[in-house]
C-alpha positions as CSV (number, residue, x, y, z in Angstrom):
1,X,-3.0,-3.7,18.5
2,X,-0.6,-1.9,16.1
3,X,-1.4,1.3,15.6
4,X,-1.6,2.3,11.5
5,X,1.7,3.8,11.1
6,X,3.6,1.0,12.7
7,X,1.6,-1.4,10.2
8,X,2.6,0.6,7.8
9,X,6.5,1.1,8.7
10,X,6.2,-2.8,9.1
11,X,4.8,-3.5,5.7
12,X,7.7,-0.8,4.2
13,X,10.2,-2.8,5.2
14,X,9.1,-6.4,4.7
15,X,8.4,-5.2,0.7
16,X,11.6,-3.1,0.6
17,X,13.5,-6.3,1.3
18,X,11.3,-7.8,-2.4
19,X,12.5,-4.2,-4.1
20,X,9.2,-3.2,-3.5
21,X,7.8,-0.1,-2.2
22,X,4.4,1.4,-0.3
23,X,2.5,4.1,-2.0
24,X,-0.2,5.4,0.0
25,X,-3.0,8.0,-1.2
26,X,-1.7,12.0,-1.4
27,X,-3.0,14.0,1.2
28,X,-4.1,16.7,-0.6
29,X,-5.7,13.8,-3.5
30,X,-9.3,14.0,-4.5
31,X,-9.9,10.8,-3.7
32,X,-9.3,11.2,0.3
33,X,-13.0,13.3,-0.2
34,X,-14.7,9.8,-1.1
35,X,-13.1,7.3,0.2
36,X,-10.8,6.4,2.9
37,X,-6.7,6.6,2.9
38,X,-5.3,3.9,0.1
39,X,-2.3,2.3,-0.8
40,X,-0.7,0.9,-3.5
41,X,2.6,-1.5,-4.5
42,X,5.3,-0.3,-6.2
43,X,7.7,-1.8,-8.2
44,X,11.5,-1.1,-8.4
45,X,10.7,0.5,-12.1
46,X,7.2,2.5,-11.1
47,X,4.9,-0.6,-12.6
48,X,1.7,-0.9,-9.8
49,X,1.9,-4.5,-8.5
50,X,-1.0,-4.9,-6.3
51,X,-3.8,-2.7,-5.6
52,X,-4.9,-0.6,-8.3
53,X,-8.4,-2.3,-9.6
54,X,-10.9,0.1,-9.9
55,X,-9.2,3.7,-9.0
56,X,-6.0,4.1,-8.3
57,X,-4.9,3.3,-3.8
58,X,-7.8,0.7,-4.4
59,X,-6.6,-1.9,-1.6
60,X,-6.5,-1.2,2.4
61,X,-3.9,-2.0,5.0
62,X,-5.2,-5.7,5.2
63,X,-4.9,-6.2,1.8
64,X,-1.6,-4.6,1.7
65,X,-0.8,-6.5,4.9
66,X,-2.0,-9.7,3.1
67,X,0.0,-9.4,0.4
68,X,3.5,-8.0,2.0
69,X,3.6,-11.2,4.5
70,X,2.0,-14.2,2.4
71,X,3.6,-16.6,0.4
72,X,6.1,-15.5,-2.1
């Protein structure tokens, strides 16, 4: 298995090539105390794509993952 910064790297590029970017949750952000590490999709213009339901990061690697590599 992957480990999580390879996944991530991976992901990166696969949504750099749609203009697209990874955003994952601040280090030093109040919401690494109650939950787990986030991420988020970027657009080319700022505008969240995917993952930002109910707080901002909302979605995992998977979902990212999920997203990134299914069908266009």
């Amino acid at each position: 298995m992957a480990s999580i910064k390879i996944r991530e790297d991976r992901v990166r590029r696969q949504l750099a090539k749609r203009d697209m970017r990874l955003c994952k949750t601040p280090a030093r952000s109040w919401l690494r105390a109650f939950y787990s590490p986030g991420y988020m999709v970027v657009d080319h213009r700022n505008v969240v794509i995917s993952a930002c339901g109910t707080r901002q990061y909302d979605a995992s690697l998977e979902d990212v993952e999920r997203f990134a590599f299914g069908p266009r």
